[in-house]
C-alpha positions, 0 to 999 in steps of 0.5 A: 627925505620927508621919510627920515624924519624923527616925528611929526606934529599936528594941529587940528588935524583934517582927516579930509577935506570933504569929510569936514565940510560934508560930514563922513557919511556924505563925504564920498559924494566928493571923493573924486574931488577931494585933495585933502584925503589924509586918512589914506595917508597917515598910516605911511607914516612910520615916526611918532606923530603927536596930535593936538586938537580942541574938542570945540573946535567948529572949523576942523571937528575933534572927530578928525584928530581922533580918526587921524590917531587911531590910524598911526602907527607910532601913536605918541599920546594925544593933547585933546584940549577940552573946550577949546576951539580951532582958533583959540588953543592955549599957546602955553600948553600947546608949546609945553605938548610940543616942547615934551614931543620934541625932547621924547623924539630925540631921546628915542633917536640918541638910543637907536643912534650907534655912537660914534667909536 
């Protein structure tokens, strides 16, 4: 089930899609037709979620990764990669993020895991 899993990686993420494009001042105009209304979402989310984004980013503005992480309930601390956009993030220290994610999750989930007797 999509609710059992250890954690959750995102990448530049989209808080909405009418708020990208429009704004969020201006996105509620397009509410009705917005598909992408992850905001609504992602306080459902009960494992660690780790967030990437470059705070340059002009596809998928910064403003999105950091209003998607205030919201989660299980915060794993963000990677905000300072000058970089949505198409050029360091592949390495993105990697590294990923790689240390992935060690922290399944490290919490051998501590709540009852070994077997």
């Amino acid at each position: 089930s999509p609710l059992d899993v250890a954690g959750v990686i995102l990448q530049s993420p989209l808080e909405s899609g009418a708020r990208a494009v429009l704004g969020s001042t201006v996105a509620w105009l397009g509410y009705s037709l917005d598909i992408f209304r992850n905001y609504e979402k992602i306080d459902k989310i009960t494992a660690p979620v780790a967030i990437m984004h470059g705070t340059s980013d002009e596809v998928v503005p910064y403003a999105n990764g950091q209003a998607l992480h205030q919201k989660l309930q299980t915060k794993y601390a963000p990677l905000w990669l300072e000058g970089y956009g949505h198409n050029n993030m360091p592949q390495d220290e993105c990697f590294d993020y990923v790689k240390e994610f992935i060690r922290s999750v399944g490290e919490s989930k051998e501590k709540t895991v009852p070994t077997a007797q």
